[in-house]
LOMI-516481 format. One record per residue: residue number from 0; z, x, y of N, C-alpha, C in turn. Coordinates in nm, 3 decimals. Each point is the difference from the previous one (the first is absolute). Layout:
<atoms>
     i       n_z       n_x       n_y      ca_z      ca_x      ca_y       c_z       c_x       c_y
   NUM         Z         X         Y         Z         X         Y         Z         X         Y
...
</atoms>
This chain:
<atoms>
     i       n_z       n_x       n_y      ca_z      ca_x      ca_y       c_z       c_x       c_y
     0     3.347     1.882    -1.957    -0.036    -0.140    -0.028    -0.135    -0.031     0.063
     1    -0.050    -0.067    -0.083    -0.153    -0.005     0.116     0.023    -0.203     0.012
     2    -0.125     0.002     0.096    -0.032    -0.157     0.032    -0.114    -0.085    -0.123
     3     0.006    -0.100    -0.082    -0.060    -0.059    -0.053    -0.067    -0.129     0.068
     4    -0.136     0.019    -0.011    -0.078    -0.145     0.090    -0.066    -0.063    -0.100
     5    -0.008    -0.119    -0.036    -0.103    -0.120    -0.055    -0.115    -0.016     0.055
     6    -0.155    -0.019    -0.001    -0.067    -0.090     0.067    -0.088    -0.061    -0.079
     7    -0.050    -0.100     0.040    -0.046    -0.077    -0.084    -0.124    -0.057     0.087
     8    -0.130     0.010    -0.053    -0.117    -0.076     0.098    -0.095    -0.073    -0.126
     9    -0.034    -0.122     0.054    -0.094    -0.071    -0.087    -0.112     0.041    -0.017
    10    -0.094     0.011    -0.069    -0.117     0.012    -0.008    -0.121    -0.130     0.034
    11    -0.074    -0.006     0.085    -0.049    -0.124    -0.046    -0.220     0.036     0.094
    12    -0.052    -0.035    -0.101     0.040    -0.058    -0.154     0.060     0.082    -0.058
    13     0.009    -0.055    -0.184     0.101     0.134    -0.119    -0.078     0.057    -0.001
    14     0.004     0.135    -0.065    -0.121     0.099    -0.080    -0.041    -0.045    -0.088
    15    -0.081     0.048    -0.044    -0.042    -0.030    -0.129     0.064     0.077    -0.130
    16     0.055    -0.086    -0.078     0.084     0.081    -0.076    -0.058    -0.017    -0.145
    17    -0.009     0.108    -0.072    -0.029    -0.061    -0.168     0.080    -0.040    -0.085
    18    -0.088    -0.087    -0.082     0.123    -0.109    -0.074     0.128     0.138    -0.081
    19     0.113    -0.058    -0.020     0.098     0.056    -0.060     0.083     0.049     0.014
    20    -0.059     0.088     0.183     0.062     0.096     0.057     0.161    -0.040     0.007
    21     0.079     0.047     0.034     0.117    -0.027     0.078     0.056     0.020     0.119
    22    -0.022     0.121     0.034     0.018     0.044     0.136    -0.062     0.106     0.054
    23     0.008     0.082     0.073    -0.059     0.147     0.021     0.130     0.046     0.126
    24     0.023     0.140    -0.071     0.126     0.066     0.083    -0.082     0.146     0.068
    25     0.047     0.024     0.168    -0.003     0.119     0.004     0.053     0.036     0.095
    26     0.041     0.128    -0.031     0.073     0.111     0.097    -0.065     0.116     0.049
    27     0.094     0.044     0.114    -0.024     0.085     0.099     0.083     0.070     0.047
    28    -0.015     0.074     0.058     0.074     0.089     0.128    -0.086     0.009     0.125
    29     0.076    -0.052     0.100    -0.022     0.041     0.138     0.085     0.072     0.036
    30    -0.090     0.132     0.031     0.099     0.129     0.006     0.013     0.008     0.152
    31    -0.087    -0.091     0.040    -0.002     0.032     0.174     0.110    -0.092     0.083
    32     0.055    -0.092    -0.103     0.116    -0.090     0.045     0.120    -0.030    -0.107
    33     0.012     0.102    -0.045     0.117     0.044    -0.131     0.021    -0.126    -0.082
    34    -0.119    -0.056    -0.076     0.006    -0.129    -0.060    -0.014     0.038    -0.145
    35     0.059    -0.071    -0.058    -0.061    -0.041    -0.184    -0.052    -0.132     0.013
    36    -0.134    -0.061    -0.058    -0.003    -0.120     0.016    -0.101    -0.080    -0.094
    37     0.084    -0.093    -0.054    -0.118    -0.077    -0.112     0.014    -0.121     0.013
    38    -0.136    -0.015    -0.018    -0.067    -0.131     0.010    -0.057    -0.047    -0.133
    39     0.029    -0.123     0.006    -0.060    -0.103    -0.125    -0.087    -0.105     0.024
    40    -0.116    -0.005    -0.050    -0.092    -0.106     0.048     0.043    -0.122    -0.149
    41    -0.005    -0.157     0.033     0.081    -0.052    -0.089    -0.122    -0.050    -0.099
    42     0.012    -0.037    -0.121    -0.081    -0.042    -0.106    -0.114    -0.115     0.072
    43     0.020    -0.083     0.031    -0.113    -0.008     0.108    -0.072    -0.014     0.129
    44     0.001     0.123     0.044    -0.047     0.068     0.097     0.048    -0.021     0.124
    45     0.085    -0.091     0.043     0.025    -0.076     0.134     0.107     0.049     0.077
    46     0.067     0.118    -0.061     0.117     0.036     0.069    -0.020     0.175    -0.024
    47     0.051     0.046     0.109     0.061     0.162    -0.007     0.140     0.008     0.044
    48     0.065     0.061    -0.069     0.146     0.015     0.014     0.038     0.151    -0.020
    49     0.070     0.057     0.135     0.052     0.127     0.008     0.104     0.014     0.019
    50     0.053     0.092    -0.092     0.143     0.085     0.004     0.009     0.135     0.066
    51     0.107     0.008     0.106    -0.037     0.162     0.048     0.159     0.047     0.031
    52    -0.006     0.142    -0.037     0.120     0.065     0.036    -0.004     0.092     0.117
    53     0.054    -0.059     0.128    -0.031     0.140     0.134     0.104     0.084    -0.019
    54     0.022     0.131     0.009     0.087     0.101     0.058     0.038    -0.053     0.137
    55     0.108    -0.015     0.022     0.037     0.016     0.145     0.094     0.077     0.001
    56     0.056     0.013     0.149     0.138     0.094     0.085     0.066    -0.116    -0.051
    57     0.138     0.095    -0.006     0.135    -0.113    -0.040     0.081    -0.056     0.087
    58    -0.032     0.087     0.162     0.005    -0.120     0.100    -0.026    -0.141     0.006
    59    -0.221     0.016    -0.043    -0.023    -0.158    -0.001     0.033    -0.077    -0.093
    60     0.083     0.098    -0.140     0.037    -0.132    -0.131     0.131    -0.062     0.091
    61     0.088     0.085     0.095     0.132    -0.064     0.031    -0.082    -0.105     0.127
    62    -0.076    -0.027     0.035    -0.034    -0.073     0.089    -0.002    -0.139    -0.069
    63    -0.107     0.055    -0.096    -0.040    -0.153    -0.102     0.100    -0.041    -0.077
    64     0.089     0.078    -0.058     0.107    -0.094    -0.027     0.075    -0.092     0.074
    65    -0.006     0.021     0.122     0.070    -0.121     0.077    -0.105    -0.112     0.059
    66    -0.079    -0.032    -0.070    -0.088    -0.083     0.055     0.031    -0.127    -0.116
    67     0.034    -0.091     0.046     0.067    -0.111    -0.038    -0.147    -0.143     0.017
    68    -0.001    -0.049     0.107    -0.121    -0.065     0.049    -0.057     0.040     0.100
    69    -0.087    -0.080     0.112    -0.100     0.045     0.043     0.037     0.055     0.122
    70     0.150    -0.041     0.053     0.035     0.044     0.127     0.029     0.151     0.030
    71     0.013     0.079    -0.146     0.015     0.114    -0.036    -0.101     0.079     0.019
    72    -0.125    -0.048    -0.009    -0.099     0.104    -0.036    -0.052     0.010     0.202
    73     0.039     0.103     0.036    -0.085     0.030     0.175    -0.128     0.029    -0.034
    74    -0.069     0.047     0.113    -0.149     0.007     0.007     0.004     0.107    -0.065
    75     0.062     0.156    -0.004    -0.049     0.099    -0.056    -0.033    -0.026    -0.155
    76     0.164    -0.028    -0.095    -0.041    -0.082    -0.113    -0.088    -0.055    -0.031
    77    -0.083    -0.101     0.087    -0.078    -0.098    -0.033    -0.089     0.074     0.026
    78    -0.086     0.130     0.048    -0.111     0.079     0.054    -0.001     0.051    -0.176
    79     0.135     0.096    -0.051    -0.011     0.052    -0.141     0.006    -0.051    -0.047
    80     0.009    -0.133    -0.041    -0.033    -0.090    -0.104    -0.113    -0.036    -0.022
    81    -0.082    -0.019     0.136    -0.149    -0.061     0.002    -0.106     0.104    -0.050
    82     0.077     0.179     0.066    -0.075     0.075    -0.114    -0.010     0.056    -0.111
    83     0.128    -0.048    -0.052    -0.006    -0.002    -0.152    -0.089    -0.079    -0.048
    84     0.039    -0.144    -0.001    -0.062    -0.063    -0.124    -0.159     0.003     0.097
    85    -0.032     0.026     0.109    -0.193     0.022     0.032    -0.025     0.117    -0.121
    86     0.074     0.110    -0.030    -0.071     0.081    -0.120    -0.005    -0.024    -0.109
    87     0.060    -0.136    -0.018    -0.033    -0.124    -0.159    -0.097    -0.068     0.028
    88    -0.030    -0.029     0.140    -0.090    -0.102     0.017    -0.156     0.095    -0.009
    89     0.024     0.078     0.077    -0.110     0.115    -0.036    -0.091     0.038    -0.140
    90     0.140    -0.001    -0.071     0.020     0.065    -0.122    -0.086    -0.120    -0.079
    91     0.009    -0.082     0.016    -0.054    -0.139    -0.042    -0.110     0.022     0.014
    92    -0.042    -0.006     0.150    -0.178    -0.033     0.037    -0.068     0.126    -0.065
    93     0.051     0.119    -0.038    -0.043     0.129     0.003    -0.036    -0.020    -0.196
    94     0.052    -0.081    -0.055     0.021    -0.003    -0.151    -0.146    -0.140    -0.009
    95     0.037    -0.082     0.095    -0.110    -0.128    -0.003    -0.123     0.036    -0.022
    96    -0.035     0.100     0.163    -0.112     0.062     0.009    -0.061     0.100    -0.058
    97     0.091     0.116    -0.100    -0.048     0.049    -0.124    -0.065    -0.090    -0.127
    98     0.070    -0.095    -0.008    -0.044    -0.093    -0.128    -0.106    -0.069     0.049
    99     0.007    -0.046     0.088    -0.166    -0.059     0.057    -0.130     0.121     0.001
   100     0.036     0.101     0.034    -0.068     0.104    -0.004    -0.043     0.052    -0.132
   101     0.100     0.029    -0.103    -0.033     0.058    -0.122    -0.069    -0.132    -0.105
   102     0.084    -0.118     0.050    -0.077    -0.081    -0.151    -0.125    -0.082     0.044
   103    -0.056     0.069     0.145    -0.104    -0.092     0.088    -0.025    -0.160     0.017
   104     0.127     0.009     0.012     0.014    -0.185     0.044    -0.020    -0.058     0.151
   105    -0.083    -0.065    -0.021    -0.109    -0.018     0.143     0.118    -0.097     0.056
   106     0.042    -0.096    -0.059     0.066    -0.117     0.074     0.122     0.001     0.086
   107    -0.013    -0.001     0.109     0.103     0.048     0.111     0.156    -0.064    -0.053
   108     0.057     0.085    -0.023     0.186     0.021    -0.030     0.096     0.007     0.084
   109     0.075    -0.080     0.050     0.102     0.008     0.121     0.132     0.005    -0.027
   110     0.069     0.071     0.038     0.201     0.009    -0.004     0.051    -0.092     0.066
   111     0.079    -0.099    -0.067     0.084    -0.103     0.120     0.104    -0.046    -0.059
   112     0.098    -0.054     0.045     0.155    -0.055    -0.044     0.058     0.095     0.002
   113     0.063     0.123     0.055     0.075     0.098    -0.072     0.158    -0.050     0.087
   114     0.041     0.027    -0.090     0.189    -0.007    -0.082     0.014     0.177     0.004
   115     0.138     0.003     0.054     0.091     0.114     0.005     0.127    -0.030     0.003
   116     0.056     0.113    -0.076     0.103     0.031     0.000     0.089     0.144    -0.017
   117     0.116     0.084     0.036     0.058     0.098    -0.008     0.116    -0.007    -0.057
   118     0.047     0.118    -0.037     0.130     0.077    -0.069     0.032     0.079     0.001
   119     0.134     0.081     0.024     0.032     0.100    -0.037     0.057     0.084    -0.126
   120     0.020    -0.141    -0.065     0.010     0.096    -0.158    -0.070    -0.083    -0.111
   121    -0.065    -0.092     0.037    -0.072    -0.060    -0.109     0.044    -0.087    -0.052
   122     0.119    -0.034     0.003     0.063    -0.101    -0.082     0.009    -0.173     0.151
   123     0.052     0.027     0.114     0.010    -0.135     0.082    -0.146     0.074     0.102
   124    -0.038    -0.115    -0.032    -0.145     0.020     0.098     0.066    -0.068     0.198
   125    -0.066    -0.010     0.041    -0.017    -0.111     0.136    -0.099    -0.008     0.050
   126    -0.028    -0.149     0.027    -0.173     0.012     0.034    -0.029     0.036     0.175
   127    -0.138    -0.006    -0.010    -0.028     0.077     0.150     0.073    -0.082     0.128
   128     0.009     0.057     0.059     0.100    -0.161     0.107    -0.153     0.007     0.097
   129     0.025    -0.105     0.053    -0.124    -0.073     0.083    -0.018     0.060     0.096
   130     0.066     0.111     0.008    -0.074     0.051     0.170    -0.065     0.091    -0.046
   131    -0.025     0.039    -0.101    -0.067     0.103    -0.087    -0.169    -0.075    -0.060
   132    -0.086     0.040     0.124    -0.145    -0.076    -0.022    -0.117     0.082    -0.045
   133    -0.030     0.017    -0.111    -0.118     0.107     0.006    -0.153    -0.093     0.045
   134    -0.081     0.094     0.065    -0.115    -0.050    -0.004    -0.087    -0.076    -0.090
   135    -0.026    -0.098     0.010    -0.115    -0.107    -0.097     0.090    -0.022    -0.114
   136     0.150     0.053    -0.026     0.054    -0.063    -0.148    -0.071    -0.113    -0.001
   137     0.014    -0.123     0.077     0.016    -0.115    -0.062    -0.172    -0.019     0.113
   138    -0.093    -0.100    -0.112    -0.114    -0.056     0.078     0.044    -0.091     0.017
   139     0.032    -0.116     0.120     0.064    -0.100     0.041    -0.065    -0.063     0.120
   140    -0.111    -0.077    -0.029    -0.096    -0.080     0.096     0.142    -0.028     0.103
   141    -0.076    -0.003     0.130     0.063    -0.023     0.105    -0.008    -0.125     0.007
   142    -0.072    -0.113    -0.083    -0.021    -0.145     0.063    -0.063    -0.039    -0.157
   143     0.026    -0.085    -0.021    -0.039    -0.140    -0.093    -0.066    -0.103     0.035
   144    -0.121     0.004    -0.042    -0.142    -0.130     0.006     0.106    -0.086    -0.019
   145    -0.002    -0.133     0.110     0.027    -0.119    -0.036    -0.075    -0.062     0.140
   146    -0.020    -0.137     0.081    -0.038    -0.063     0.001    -0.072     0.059     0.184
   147     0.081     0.070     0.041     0.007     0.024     0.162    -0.110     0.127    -0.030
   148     0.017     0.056    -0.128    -0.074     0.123     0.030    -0.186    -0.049    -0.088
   149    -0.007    -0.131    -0.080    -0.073    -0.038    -0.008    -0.117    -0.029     0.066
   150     0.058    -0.055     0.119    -0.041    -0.058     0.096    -0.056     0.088     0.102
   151     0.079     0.107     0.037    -0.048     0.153     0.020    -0.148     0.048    -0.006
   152     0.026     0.003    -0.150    -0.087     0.091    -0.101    -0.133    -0.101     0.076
   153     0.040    -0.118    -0.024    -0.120    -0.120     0.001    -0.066     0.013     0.107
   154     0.069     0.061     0.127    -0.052     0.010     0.136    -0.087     0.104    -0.010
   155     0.026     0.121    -0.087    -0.074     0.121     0.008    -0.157     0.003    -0.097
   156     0.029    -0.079    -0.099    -0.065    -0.035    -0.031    -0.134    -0.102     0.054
   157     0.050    -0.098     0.083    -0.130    -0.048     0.091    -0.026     0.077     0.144
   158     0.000     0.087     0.039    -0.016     0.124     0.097    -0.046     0.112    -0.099
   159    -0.021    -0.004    -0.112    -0.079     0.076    -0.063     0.067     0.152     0.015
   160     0.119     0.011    -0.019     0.063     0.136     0.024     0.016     0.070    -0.122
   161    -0.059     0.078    -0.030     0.004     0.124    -0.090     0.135     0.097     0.057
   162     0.064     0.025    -0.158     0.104     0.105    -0.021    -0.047     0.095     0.037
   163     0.076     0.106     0.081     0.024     0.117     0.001    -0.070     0.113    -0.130
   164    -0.115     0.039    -0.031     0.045     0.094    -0.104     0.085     0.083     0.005
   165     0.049     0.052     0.161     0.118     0.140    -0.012     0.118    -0.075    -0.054
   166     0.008    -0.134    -0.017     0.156    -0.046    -0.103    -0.003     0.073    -0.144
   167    -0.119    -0.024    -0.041     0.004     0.036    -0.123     0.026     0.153     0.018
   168    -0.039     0.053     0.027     0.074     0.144     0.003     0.111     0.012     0.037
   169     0.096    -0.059     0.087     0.134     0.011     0.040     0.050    -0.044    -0.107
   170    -0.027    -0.115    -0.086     0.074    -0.042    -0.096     0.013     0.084    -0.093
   171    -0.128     0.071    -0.052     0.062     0.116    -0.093     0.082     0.115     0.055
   172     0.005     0.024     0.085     0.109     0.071     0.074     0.111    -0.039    -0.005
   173     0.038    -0.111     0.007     0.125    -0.074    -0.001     0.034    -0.038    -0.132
   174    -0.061    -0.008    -0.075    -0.009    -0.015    -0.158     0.060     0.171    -0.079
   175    -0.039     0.085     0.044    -0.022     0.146    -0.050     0.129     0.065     0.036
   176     0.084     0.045    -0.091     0.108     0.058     0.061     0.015     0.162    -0.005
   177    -0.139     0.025    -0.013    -0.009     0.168     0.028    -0.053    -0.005     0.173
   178     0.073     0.093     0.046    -0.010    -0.003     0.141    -0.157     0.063     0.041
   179    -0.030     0.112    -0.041    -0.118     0.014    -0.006    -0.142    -0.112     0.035
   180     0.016    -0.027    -0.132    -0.127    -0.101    -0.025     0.033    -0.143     0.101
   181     0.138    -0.028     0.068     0.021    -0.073     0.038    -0.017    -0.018     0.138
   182     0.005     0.144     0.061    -0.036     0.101     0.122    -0.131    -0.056     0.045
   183    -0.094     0.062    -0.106    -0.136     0.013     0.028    -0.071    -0.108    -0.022
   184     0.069    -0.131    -0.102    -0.075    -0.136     0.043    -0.008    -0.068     0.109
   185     0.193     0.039     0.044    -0.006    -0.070     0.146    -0.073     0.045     0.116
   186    -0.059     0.118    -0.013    -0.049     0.064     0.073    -0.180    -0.035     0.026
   187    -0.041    -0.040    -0.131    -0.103    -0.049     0.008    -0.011    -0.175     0.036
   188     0.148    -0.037    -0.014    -0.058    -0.127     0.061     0.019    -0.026     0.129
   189     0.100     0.073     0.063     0.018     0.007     0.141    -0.120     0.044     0.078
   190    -0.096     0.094    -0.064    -0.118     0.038     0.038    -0.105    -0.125    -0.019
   191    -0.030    -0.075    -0.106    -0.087    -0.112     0.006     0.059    -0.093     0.039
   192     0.116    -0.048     0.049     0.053    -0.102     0.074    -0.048    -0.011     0.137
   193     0.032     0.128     0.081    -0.069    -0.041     0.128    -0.131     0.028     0.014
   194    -0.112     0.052    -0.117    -0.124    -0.066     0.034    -0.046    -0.133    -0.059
   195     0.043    -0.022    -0.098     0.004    -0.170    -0.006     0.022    -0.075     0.118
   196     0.080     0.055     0.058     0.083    -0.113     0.144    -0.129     0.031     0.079
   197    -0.029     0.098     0.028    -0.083     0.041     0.080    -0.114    -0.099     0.037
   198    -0.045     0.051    -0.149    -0.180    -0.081    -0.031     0.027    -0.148    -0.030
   199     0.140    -0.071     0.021    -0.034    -0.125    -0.016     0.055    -0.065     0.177
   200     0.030     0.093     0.053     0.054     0.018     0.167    -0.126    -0.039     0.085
   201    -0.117     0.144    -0.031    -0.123    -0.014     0.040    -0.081     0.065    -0.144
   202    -0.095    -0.103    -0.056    -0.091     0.041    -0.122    -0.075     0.127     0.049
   203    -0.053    -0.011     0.118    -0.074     0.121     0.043     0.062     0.131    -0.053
   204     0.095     0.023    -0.004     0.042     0.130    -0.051    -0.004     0.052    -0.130
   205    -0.029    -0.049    -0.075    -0.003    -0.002    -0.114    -0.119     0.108    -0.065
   206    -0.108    -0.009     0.098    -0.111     0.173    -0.071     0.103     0.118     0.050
   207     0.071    -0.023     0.095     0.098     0.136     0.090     0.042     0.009    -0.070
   208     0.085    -0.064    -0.084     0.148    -0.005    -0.100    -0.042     0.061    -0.146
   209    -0.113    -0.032    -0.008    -0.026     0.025    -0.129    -0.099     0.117    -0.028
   210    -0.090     0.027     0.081    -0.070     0.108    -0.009     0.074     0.175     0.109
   211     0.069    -0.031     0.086     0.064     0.111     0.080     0.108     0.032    -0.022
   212     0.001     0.128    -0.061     0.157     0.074    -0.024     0.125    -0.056     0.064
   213     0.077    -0.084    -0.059     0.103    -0.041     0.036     0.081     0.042     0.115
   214     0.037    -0.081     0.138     0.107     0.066     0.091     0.148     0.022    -0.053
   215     0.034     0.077     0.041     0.154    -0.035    -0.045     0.069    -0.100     0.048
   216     0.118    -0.072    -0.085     0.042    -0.083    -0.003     0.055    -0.034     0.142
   217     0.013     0.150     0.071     0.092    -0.058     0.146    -0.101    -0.081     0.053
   218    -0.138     0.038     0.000    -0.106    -0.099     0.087     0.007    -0.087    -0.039
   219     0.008    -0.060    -0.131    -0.063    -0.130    -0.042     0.127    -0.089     0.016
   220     0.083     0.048    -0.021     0.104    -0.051     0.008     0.047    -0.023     0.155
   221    -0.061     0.074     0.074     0.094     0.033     0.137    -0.161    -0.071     0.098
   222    -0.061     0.086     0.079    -0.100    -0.045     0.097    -0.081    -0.104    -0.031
   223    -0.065     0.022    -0.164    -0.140    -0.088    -0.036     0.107    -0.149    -0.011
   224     0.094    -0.022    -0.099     0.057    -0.116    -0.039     0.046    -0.079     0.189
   225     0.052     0.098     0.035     0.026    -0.064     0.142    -0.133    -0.050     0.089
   226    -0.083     0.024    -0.041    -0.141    -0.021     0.087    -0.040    -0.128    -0.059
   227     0.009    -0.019    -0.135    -0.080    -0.082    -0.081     0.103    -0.110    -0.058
   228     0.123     0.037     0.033     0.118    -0.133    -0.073     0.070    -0.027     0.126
   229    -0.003     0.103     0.083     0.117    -0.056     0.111     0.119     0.057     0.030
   230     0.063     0.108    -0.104     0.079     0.083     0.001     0.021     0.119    -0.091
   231     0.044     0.100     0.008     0.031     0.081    -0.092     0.084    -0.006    -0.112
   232     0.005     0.030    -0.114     0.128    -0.016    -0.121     0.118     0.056     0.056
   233     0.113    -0.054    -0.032     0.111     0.064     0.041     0.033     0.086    -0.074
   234    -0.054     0.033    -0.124     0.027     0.101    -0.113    -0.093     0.113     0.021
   235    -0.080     0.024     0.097    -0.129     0.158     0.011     0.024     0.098    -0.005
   236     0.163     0.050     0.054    -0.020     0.138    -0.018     0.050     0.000    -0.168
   237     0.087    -0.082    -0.029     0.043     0.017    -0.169    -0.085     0.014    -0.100
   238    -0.098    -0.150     0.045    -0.101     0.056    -0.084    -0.102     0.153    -0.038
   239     0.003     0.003     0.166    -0.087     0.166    -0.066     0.077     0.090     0.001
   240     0.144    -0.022     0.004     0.092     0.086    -0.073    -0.031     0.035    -0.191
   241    -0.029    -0.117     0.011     0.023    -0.049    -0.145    -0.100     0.020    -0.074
   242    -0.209    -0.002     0.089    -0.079     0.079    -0.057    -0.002     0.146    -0.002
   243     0.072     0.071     0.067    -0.002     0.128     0.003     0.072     0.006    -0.122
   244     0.130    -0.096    -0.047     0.071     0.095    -0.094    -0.108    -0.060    -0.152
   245    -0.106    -0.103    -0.008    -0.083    -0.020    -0.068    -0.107     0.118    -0.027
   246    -0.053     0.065     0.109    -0.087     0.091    -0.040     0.061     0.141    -0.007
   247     0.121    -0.005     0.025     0.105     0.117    -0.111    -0.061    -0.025    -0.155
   248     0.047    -0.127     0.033     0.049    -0.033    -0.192    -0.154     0.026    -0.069
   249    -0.096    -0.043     0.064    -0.117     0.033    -0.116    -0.045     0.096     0.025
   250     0.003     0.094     0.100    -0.011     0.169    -0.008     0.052     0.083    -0.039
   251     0.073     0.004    -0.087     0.113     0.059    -0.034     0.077    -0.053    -0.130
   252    -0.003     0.079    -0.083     0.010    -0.060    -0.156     0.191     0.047     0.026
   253     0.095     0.083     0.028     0.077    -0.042     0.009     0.079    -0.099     0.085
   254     0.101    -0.046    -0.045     0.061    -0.129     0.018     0.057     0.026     0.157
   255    -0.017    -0.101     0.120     0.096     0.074     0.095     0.118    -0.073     0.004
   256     0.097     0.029     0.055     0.121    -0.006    -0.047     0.046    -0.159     0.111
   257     0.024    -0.100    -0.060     0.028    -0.096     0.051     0.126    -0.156    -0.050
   258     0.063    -0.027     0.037     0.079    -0.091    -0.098    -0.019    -0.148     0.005
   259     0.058    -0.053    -0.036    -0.035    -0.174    -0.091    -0.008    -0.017     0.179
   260     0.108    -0.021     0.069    -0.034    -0.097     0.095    -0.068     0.051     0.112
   261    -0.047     0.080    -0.009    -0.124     0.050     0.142    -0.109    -0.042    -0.082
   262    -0.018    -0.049    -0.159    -0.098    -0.057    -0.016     0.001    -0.145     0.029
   263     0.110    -0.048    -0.047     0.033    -0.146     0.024    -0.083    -0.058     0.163
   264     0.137     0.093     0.103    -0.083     0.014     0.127    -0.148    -0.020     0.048
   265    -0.028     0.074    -0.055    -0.134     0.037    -0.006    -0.090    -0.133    -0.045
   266     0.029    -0.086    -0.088    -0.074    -0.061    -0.100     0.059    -0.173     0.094
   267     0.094     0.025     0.079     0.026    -0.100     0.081    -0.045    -0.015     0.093
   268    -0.030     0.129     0.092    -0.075    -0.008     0.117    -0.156    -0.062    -0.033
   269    -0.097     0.048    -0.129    -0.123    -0.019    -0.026     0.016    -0.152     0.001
   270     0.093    -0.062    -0.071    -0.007    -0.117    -0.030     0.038    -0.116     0.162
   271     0.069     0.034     0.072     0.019    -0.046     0.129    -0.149     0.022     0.077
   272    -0.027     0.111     0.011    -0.118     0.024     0.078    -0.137    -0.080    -0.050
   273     0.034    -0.038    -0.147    -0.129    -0.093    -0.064     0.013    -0.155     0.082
   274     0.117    -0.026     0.000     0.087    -0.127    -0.002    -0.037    -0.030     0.189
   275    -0.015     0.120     0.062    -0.014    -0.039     0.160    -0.144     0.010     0.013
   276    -0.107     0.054    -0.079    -0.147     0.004    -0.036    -0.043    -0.161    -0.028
   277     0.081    -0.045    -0.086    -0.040    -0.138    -0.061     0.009    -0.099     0.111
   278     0.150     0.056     0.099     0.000    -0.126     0.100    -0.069     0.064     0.111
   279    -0.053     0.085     0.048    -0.150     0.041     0.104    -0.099    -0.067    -0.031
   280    -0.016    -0.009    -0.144    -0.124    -0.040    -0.017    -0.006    -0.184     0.000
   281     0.083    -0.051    -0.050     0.018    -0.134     0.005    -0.018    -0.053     0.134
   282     0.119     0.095     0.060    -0.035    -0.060     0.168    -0.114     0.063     0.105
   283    -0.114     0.029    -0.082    -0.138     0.028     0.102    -0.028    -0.153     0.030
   284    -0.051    -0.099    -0.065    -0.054    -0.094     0.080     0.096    -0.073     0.098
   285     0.147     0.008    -0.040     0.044    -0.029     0.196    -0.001     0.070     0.078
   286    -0.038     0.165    -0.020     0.002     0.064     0.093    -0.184    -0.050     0.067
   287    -0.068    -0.003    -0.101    -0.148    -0.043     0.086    -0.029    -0.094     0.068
   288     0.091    -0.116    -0.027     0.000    -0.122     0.095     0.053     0.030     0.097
   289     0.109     0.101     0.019     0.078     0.001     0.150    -0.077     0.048     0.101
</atoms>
């Protein structure tokens, strides 16, 4: 008996589809994770939907049959579940980024909303139970513009505070659900985050920063930020954990072997360490009055 998984991720924007079409179907084998698996992109363009059949041991089918609701599923369960349907989610970004590639469509394409579900014989499905979280399924602003954060914005705005450009790179990281490409954005913004902080800490630094071979992140992160903000990141050694496993990834055309949530991890720490950058830098002028 094998395991049957659903997944389902939005497209957004749609593709571009030509008039008439109806759908587009395709299949595969992943021979490296005993899968059959097809995917349908829908008549217009906004959805991918996958069907997959795993081989498993008939140990883990007697496991999953007794899984009723969520109190059923323990952590190990919930570890093989999360890497199943990541090789749909994969399977997704890996099909996105061919079609962007082959029909040269410049306009940036993102995966979001995805829906799952499993079976063991195809006929009664059950959907994913909630402790079952894959990375970036769902894009889900942490906060909603309304009146407090207006007012916010309004403050930053007369202090003349310029965004972060390293957001914009984390965001496509956090947007991107190939771990890879998701790796190496965060990696570049964790790297222009703390010289942004830097050069707006003390401007003087800024010919250093920009013309001299980069320190590694433990310095900038660790001695220089403490000299020039007041303390060190609490995230330094992770981070240049995290550029080392960056200049793996672009030296080296094979893939190194890593899973959804050491990226997740990973893509949380960059984003915390931006988040304690933003408040160093806000609080320089009470530190200059003291």
């Amino acid at each position: 008996m094998s395991l049957q998984l659903e997944y389902i991720n939005g497209i957004n924007p749609p593709l571009p589809i030509d008039d008439g079409e109806v759908s587009f179907k395709f299949s595969y084998v992943d021979h490296s994770n005993n899968a059959e698996i097809c995917t349908v992109i829908d008549r217009d363009g906004s959805k991918f939907r996958s069907v997959a059949k795993f081989k498993i041991k008939d140990d883990r089918i007697s496991i999953l049959r007794k899984i009723k609701d969520i109190n059923d599923v323990d952590d190990k369960i919930n570890s093989f579940f999360e890497d199943q349907f990541s090789i749909l989610a994969k399977g997704h970004q890996r099909l996105l980024n061919l079609i962007l590639q082959e029909l040269q469509i410049e306009e940036a394409h993102y995966l979001s909303s995805g829906s799952s579900r499993w079976s063991l014989d195809g006929n009664v499905w059950l959907p994913k139970h909630s402790k079952l979280s894959l990375r970036r399924e769902r894009l889900i602003p942490l906060n909603k513009l309304n009146e407090s954060w207006r007012l916010h914005l309004q403050n930053l705005l007369d202090s003349s505070e310029e965004p972060f450009l390293a957001s914009i790179h984390l965001r496509e990281a956090q947007r991107n659900l190939d771990d890879r490409f998701s790796w190496v954005q965060a990696a570049i913004a964790a790297e222009l985050a703390v010289k942004e902080a830097l050069v707006r800490l003390e401007p003087r630094l800024e010919p250093l920063l920009n013309e001299v071979p980069s320190p590694p992140l433990s310095k900038l992160y660790g001695s220089l930020l403490k000299t020039y903000g007041g303390e060190k990141s609490p995230y330094v050694s992770k981070l240049q954990k995290g550029a080392e496993i960056r200049n793996h990834l672009v030296h080296r055309i094979l893939d190194r072997n890593f899973g959804n949530q050491e990226t997740a991890d990973y893509l949380s720490i960059v984003d915390q360490a931006l988040r304690h950058l933003i408040i160093l830098c806000r609080n320089r002028p009470a530190r200059e009055r003291s």
